[in-house]
Backbone as CSV, one residue per row, in Angstrom:
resi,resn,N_x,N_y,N_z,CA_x,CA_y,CA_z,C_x,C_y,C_z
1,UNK,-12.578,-43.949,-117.626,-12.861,-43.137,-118.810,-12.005,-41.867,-118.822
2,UNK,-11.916,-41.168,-117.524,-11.453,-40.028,-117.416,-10.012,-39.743,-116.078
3,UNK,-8.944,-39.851,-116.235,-8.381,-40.025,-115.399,-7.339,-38.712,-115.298
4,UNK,-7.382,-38.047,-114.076,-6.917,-36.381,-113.863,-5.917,-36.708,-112.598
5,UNK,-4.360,-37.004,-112.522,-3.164,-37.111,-112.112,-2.384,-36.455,-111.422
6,UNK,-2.850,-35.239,-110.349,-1.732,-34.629,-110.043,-1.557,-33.755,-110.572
7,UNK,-2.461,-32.728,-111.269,-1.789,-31.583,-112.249,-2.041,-30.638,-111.642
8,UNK,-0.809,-29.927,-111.868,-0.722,-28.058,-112.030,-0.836,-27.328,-112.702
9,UNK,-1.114,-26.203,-113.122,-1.497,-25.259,-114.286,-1.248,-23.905,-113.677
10,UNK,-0.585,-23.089,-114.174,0.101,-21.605,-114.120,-0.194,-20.710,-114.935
11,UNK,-1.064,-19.610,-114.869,-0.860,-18.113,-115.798,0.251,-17.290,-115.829
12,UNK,1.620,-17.835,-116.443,2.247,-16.675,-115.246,2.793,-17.066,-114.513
13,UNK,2.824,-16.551,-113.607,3.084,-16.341,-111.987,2.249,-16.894,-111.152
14,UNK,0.648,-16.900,-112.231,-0.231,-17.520,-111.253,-0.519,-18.639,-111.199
15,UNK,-0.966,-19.687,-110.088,-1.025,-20.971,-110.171,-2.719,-21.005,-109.778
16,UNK,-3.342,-21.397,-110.978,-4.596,-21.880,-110.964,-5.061,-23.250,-110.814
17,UNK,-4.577,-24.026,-110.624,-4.642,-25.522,-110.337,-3.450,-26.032,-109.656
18,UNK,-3.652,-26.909,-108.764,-2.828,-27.323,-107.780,-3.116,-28.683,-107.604
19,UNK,-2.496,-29.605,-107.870,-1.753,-30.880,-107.686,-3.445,-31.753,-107.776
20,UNK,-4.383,-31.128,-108.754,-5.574,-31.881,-109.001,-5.852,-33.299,-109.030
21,UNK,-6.814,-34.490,-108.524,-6.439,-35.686,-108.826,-7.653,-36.132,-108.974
22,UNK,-8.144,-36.690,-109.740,-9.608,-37.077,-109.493,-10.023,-38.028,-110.798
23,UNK,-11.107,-38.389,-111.031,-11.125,-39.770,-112.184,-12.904,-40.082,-112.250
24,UNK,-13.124,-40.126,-113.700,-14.543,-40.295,-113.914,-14.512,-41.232,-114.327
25,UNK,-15.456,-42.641,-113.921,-15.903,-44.073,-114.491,-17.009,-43.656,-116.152
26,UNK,-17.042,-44.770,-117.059,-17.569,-44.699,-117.668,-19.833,-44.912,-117.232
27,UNK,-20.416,-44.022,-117.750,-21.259,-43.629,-117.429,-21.671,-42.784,-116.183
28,UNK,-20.614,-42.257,-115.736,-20.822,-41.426,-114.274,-21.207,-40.118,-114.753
29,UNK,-22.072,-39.105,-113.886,-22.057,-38.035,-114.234,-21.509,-37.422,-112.624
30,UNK,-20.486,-36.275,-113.133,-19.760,-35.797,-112.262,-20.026,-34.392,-112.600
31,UNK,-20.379,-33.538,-110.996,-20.614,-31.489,-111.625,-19.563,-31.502,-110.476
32,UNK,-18.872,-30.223,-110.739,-17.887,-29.652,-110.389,-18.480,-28.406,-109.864
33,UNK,-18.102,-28.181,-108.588,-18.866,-26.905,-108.580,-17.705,-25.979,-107.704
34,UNK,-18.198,-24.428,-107.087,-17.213,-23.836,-106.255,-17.272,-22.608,-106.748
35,UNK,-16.591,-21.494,-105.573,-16.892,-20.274,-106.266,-15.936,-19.528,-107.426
36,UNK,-16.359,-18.835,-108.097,-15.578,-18.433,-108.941,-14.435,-17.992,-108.948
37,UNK,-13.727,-18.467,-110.187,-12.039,-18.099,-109.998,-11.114,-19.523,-109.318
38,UNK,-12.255,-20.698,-108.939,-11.775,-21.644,-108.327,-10.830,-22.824,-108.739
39,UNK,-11.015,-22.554,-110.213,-10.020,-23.479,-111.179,-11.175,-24.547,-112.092
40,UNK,-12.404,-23.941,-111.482,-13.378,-25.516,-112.244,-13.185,-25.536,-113.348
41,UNK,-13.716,-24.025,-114.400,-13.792,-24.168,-115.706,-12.550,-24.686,-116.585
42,UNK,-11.400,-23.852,-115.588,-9.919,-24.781,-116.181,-9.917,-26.221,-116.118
43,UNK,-10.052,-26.301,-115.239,-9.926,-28.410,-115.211,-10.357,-29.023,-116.159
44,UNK,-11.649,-28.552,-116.463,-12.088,-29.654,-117.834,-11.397,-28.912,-118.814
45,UNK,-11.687,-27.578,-119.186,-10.846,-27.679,-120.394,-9.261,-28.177,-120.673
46,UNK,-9.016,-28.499,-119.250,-7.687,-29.194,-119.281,-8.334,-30.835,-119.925
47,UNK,-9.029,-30.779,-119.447,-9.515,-32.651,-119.877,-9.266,-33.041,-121.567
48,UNK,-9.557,-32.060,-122.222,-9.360,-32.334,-123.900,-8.574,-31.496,-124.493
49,UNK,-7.341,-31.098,-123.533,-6.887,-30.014,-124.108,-6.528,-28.683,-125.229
50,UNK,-7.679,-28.185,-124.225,-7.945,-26.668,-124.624,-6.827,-26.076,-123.332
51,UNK,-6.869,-26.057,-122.545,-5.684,-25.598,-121.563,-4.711,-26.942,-121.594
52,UNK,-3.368,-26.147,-121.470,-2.156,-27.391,-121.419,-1.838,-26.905,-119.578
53,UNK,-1.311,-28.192,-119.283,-0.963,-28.389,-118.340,0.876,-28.295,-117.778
54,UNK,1.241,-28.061,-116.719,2.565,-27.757,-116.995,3.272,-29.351,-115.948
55,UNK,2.177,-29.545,-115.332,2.588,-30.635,-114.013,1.130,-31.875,-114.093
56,UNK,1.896,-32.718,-114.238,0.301,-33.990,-113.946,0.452,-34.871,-115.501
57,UNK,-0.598,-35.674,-115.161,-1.273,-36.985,-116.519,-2.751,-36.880,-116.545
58,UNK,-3.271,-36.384,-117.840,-4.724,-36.756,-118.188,-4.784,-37.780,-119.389
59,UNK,-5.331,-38.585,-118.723,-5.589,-39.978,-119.884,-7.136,-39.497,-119.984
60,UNK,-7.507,-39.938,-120.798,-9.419,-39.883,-121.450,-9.486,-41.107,-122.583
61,UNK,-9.943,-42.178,-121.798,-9.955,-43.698,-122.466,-8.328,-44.179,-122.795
62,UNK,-8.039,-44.377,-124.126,-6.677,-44.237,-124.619,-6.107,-43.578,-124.679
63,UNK,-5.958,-42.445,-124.708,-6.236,-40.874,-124.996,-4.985,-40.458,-124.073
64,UNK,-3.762,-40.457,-123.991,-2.977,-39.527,-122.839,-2.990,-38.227,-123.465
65,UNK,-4.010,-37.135,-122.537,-4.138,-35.625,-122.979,-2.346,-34.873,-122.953
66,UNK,-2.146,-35.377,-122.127,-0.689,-34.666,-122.029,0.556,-35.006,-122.447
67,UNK,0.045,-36.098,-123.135,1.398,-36.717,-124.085,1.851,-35.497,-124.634
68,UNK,3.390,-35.470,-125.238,3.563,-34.591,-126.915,3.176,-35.360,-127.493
69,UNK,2.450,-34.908,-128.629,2.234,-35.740,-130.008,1.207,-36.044,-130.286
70,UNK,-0.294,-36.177,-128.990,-1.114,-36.582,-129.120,-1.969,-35.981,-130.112
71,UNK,-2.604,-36.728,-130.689,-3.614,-35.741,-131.958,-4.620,-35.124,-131.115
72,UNK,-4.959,-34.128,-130.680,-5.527,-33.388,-130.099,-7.070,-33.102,-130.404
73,UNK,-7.234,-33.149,-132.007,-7.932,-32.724,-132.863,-8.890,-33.977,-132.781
74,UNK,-8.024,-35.422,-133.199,-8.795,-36.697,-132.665,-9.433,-36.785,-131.620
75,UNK,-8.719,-36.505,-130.419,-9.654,-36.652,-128.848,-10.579,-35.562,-129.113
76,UNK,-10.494,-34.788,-129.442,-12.100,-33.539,-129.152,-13.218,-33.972,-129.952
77,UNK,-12.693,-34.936,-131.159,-13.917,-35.420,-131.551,-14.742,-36.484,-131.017
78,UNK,-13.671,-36.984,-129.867,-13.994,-38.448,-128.792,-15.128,-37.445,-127.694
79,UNK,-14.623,-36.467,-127.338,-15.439,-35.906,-126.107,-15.916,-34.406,-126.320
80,UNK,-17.238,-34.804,-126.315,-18.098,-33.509,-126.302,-17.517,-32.269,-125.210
81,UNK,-18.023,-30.970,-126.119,-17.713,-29.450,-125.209,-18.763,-28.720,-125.480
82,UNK,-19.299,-28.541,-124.286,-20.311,-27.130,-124.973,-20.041,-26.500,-123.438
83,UNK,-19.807,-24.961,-124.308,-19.727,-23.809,-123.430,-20.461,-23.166,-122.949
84,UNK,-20.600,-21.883,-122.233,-21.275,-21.173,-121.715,-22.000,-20.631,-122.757
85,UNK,-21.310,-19.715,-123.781,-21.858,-18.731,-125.021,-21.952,-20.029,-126.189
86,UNK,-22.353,-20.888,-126.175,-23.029,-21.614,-127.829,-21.896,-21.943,-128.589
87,UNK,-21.039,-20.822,-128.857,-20.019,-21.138,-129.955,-20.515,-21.728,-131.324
88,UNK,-21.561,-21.606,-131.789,-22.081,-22.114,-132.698,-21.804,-21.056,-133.892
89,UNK,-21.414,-21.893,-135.236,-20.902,-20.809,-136.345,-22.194,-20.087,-136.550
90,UNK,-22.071,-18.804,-136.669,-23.310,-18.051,-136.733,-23.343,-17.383,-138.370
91,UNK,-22.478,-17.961,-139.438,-23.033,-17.805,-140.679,-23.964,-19.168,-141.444
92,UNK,-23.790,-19.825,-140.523,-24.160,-21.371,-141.046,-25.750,-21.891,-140.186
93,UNK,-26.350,-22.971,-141.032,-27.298,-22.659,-140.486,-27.271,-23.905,-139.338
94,UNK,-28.617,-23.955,-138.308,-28.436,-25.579,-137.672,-28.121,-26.629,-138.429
95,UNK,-28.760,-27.067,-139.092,-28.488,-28.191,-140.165,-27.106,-28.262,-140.404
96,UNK,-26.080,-27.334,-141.066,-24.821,-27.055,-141.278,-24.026,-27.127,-140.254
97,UNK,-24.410,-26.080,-139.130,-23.558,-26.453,-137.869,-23.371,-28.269,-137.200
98,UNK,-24.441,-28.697,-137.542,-24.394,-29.938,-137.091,-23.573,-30.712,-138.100
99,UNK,-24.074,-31.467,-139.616,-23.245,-31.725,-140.313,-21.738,-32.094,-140.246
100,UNK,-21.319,-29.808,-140.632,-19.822,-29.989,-140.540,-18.806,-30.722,-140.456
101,UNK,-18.749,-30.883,-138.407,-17.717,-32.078,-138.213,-18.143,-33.505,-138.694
102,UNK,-19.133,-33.599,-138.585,-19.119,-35.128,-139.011,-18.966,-35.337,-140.544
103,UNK,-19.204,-34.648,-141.278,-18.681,-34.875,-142.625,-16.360,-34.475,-142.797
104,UNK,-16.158,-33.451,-141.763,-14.636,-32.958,-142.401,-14.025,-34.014,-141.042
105,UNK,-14.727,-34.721,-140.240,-14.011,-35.165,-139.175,-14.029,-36.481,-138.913
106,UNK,-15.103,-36.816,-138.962,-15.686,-38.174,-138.949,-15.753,-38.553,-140.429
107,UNK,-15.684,-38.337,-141.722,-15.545,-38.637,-143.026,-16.982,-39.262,-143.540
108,UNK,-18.176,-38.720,-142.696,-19.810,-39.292,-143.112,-19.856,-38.522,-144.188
109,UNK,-20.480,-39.345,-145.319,-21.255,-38.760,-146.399,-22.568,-37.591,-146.214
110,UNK,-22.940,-36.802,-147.064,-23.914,-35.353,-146.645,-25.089,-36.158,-146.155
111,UNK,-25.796,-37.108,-146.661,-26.562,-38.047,-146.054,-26.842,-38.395,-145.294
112,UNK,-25.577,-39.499,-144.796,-25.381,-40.085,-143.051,-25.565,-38.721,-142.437
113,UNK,-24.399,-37.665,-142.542,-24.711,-36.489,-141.557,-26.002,-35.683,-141.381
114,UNK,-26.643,-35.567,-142.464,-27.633,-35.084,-142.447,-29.268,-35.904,-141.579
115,UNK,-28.870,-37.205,-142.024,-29.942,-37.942,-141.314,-29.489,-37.954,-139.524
116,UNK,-28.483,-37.892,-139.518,-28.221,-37.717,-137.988,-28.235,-36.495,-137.256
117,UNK,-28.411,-35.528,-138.022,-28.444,-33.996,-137.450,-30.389,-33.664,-137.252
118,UNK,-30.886,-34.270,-138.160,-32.303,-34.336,-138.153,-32.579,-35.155,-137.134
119,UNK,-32.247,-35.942,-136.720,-32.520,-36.695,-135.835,-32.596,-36.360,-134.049
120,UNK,-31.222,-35.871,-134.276,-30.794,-35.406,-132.882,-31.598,-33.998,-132.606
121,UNK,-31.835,-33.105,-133.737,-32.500,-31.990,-133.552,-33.858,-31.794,-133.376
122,UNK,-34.500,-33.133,-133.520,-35.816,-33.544,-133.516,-35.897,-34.050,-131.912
123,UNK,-34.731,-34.668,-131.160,-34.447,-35.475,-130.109,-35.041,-33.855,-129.309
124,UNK,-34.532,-32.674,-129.597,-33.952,-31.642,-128.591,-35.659,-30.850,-128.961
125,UNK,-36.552,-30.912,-129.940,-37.662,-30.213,-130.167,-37.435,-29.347,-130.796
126,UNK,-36.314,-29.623,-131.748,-36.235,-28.058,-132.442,-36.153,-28.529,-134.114
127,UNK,-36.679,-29.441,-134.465,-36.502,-29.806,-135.614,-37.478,-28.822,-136.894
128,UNK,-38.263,-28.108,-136.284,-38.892,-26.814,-137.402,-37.881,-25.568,-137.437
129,UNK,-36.665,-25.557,-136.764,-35.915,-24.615,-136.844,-34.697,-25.095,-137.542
130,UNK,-34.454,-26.328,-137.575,-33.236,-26.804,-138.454,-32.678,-25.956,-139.246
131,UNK,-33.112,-25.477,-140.710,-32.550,-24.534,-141.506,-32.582,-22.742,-140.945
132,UNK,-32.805,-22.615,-139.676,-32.663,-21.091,-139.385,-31.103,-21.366,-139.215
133,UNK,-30.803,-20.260,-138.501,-29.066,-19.609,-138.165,-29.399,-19.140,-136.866
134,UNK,-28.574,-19.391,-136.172,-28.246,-19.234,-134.582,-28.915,-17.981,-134.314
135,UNK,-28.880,-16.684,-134.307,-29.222,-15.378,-134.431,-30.785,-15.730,-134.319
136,UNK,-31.487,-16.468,-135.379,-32.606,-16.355,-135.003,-33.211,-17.657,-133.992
137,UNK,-33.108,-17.574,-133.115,-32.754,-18.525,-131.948,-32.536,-18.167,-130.951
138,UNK,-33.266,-18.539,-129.505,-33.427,-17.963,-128.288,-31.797,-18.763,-127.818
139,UNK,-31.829,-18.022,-126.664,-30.162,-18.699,-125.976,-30.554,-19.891,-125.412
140,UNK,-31.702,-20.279,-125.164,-31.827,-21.943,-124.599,-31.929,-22.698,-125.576
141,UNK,-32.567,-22.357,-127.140,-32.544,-23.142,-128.532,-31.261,-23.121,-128.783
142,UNK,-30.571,-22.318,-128.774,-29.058,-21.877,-129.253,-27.750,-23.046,-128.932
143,UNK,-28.272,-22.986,-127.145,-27.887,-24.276,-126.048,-28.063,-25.767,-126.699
144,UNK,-29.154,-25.580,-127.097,-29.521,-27.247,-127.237,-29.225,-27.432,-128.602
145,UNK,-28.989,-26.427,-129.442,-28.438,-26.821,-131.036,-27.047,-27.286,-130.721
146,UNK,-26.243,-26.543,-129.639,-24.721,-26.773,-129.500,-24.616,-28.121,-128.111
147,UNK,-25.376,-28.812,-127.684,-25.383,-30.384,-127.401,-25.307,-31.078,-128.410
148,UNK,-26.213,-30.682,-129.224,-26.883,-31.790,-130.368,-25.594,-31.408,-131.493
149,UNK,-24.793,-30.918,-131.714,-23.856,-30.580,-132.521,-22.540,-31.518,-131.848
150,UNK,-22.240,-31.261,-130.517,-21.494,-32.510,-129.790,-21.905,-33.493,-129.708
151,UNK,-22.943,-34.077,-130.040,-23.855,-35.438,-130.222,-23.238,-36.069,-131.191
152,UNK,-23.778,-34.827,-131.742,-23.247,-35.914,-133.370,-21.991,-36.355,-133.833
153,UNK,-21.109,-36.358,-133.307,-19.840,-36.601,-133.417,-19.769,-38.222,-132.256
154,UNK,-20.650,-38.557,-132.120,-20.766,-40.071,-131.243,-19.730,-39.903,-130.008
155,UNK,-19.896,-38.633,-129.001,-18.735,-38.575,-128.031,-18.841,-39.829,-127.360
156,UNK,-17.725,-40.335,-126.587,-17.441,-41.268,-125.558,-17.883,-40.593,-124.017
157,UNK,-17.638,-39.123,-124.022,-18.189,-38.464,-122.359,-18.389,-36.987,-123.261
158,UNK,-18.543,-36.344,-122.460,-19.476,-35.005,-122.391,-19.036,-33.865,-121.499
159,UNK,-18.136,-33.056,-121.997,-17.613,-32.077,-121.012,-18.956,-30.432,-120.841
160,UNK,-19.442,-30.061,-119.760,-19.919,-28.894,-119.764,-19.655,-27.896,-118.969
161,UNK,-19.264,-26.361,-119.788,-19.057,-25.235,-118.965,-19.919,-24.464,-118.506
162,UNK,-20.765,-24.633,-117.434,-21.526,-23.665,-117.077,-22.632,-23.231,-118.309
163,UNK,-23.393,-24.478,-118.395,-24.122,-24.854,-120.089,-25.244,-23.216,-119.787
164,UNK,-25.621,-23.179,-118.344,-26.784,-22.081,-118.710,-26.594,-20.855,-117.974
165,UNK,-25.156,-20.703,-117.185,-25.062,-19.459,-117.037,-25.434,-18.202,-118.034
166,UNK,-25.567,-18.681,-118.620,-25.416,-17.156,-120.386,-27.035,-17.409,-120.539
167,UNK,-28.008,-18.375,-119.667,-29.303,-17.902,-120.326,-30.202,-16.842,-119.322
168,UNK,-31.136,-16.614,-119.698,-32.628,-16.309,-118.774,-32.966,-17.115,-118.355
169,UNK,-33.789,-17.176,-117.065,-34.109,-17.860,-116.278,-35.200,-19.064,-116.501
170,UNK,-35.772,-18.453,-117.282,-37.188,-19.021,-118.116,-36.532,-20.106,-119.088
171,UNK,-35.158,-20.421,-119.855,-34.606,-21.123,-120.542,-33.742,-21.876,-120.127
172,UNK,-33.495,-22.037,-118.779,-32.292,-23.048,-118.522,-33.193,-24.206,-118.181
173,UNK,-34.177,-24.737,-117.672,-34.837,-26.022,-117.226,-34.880,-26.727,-119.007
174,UNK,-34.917,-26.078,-120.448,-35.033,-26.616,-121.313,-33.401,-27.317,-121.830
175,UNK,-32.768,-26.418,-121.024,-31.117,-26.865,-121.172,-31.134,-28.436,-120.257
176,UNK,-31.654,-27.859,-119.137,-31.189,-29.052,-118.125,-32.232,-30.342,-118.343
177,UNK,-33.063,-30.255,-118.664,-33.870,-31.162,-119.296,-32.973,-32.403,-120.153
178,UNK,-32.461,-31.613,-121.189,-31.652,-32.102,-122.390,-30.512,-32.713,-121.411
179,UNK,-29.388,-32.584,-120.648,-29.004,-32.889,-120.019,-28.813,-34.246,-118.885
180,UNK,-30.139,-33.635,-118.293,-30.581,-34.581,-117.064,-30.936,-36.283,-118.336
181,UNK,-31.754,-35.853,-119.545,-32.064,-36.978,-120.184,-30.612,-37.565,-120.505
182,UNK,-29.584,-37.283,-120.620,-28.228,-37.344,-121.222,-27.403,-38.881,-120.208
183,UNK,-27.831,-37.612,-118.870,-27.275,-38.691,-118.092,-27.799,-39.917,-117.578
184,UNK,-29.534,-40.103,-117.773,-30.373,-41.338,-117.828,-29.898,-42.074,-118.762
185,UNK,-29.370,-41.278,-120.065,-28.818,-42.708,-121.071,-27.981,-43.471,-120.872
186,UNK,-26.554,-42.768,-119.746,-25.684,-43.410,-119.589,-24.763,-42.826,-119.947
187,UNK,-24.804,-41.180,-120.613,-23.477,-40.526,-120.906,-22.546,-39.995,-119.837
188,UNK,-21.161,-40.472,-120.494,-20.152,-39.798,-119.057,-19.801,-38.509,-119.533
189,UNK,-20.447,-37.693,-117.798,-20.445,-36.454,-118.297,-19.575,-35.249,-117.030
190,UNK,-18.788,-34.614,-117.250,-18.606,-33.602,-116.349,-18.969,-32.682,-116.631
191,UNK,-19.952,-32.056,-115.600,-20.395,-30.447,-115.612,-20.069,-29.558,-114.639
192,UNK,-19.240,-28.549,-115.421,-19.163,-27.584,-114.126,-20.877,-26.315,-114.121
193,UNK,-21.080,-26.210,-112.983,-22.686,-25.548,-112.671,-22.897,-25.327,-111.216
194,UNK,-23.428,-24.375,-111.272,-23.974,-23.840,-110.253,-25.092,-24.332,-109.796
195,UNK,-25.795,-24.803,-110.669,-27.165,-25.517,-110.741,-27.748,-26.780,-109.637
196,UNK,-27.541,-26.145,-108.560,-27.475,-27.255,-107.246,-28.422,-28.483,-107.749
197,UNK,-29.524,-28.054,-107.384,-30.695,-28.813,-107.824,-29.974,-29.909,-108.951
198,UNK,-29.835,-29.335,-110.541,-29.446,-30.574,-111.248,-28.316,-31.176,-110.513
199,UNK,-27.165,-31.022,-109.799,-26.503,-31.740,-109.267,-26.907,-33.139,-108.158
200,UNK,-28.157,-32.268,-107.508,-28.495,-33.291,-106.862,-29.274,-34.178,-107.352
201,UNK,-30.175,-33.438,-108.573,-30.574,-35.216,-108.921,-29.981,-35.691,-110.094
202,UNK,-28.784,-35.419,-110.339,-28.434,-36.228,-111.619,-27.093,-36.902,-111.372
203,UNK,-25.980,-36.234,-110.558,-24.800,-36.068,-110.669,-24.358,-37.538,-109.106
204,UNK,-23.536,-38.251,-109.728,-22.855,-39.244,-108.728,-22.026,-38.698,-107.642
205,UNK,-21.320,-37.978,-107.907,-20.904,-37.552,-107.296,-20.266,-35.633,-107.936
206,UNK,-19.940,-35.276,-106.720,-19.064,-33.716,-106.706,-18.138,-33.694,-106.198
207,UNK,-17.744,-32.797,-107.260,-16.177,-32.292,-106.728,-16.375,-30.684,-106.632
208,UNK,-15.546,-30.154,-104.696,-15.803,-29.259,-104.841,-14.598,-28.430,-105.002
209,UNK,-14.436,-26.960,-105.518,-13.110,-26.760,-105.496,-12.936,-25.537,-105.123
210,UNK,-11.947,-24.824,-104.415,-11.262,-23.287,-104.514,-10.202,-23.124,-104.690
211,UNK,-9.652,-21.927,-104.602,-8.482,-21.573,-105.309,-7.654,-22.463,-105.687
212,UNK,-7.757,-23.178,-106.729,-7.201,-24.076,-107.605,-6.901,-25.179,-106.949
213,UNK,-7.690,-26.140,-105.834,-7.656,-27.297,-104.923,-8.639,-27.738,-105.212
214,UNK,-8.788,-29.486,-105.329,-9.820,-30.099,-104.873,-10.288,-30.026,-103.784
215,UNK,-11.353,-29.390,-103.129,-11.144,-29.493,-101.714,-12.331,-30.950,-101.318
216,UNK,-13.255,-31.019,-101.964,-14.031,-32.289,-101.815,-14.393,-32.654,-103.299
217,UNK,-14.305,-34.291,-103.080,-14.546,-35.366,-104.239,-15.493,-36.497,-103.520
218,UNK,-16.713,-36.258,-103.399,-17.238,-37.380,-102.676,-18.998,-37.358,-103.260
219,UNK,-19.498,-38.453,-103.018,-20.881,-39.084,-103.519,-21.596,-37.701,-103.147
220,UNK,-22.740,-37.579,-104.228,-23.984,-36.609,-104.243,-24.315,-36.828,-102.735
221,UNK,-24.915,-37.449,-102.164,-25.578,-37.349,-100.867,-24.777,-36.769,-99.650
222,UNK,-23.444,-37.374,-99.686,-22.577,-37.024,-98.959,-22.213,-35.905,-98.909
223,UNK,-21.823,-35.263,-99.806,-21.268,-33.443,-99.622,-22.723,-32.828,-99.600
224,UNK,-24.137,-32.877,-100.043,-24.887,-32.007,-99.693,-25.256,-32.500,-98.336
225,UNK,-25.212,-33.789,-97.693,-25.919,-33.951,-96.286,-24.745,-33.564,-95.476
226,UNK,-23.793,-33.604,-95.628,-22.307,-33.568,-94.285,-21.115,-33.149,-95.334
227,UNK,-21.321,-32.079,-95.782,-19.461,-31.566,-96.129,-18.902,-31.461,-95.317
228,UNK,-17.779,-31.618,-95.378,-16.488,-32.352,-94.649,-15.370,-30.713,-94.376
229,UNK,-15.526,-30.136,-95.191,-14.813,-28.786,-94.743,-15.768,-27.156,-95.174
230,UNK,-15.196,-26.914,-94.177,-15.659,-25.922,-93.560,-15.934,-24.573,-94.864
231,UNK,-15.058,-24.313,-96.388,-15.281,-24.052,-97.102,-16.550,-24.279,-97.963
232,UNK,-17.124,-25.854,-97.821,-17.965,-26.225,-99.008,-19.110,-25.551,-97.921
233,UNK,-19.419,-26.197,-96.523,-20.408,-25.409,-95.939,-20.853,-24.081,-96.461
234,UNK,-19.568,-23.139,-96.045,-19.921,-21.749,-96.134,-20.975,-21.622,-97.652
235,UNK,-20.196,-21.861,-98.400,-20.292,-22.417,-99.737,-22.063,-22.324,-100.223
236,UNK,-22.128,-24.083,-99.832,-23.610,-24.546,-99.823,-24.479,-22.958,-98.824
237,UNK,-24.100,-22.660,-97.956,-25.296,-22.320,-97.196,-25.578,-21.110,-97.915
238,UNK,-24.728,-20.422,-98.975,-24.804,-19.215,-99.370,-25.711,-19.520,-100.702
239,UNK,-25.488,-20.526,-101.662,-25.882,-21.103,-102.723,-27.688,-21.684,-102.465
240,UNK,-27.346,-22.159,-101.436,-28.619,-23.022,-101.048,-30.142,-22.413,-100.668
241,UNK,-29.306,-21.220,-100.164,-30.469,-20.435,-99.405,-31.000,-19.412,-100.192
242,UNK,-30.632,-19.212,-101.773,-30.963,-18.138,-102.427,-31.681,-19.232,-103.716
C-alpha cells in the first residue's frame, strides 16, 4: 500500500531524513514514534506529498509520490491527513466542512455528500452538532469532525500527526477511541504519537526514529518487550515511566 525507498530530505543545510526505508501492507496499522525533532512528522507528510523529497521513491498503491507530474491533488484525496491543530475551515460549518471535498473533488451530488457526512458524524457521536462551526466545539469534537472529514473522501490508508497532542487530557481517549475503532475495520493507517498505550494495542508494528534515521522497524511486541538499540530503551524508559 505504502512503500518509503531510501529517502533523504534537507532544510537547507539541514538533513532531516536520512536514507529512510520502510513499507506499510494494506490494512496494517503502523505508529511512528521518537523524540522530537526526529524526522517522524516529516516522513508522512512526505508520504502524500506535503514535504518533497530530494533523494528516495514513495509509491502509495499506484501512486509514485515522487514522480514529476504526479497529480498530487488526486493522491491526497486517496489518503487521509489529519493533523495536530484540526485544520478544519472555521467559517464553514461541520456539515460543510465535510461535504466540500466530496462534492469539488470527488464530483458527489449535495445529497450523496450530505447523506455521507451525516452518517460518518453520527459514526463519531456528534451528529447534534453537525450544523455548528468548529469554534463552537471542544478540541476532541473538533478532532473527530477532522477524521470524519478524511472519511469521507473513501481514503485507501490514513495518515496521522500527533492526532491529540493539541488536546486536554480529558479529550484524547475520545480521539483514540475513533481511531483504535478505525484500525478494527481494517484501515491502513500511519500514526505518528506518543500515545504508547494506543500503540500497543492497536499498532502492528513501530517504527522508531531519531535524528532523521530509522533506528527500529519491528512488530508491536518486539520493540516494547526487547528494543534492540540502546536509543529506543533510553527512549521507552523515559516515556513509559511517566
Amino acid at each position: 500500500m505504502i512503500d518509503i525507498q531510501n529517502i533523504s530530505k534537507w532544510y537547507g543545510t539541514f538533513q532531516v531524513l536520512t536514507d529512510c526505508t520502510t513499507s506499510v501492507t494494506k490494512g496494517e496499522v503502523v505508529v511512528v514514534c521518537g523524540p522530537s525533532g526526529s524526522g517522524k512528522s516529516t516522513l508522512i507528510k512526505c508520504v502524500n506529498g506535503l514535504e518533497p523529497v530530494q533523494q528516495g521513491k514513495i509509491t502509495v498503491e499506484d501512486f509514485e509520490v515522487t514522480a514529476r507530474g504526479t497529480n498530487l491533488t488526486k493522491l491526497r484525496a486517496r489518503i487521509g491527513m489529519v493533523f495536530q491543530h484540526f485544520e478544519l475551515y472555521p467559517h464553514m460549518s461541520v456539515r460543510e466542512n465535510l461535504c466540500l471535498g466530496q462534492q469539488k473533488v470527488l464530483g458527489r451530488s449535495r445529497d450523496e455528500a450530505n447523506a455521507k457526512a451525516e452518517a460518518l458524524i453520527d459514526r463519531v457521536g456528534l451528529l447534534p452538532h453537525i450544523d455548528k462551526f468548529p469554534g463552537q466545539l471542544s478540541g476532541g469534537q473538533q478532532q473527530r469532525v477532522a477524521i470524519s472529514r478524511s472519511l469521507a473522501m473513501d481514503p485507501i490508508a490514513m495518515l496521522f500527526d500527533e492526532p491529540t497532542s493539541a488536546l486536554d487530557p480529558e479529550m484524547i481517549n475520545e480521539v483514540l477511541d475513533v481511531m483504535v475503532e478505525l484500525a478494527r475495520e481494517g484501515m491502513t493507517m500511519m500514526v505518528v504519537t506518543h500515545e504508547m498505550g494506543f500503540a500497543r494495542k492497536v499498532a502492528d508494528r513501530v517504527i522508531f526514529m531519531d535524528e532523521g534515521h530509522i533506528i527500529e522497524d519491528r512488530q508491536t511486541e518486539a520493540f516494547f518487550g526487547n528494543p534492540e538499540s540502546d536509543r529506543a530503551k533510553d527512549f521507552l524508559s523515559k516515556i513509559l515511566n511517566h
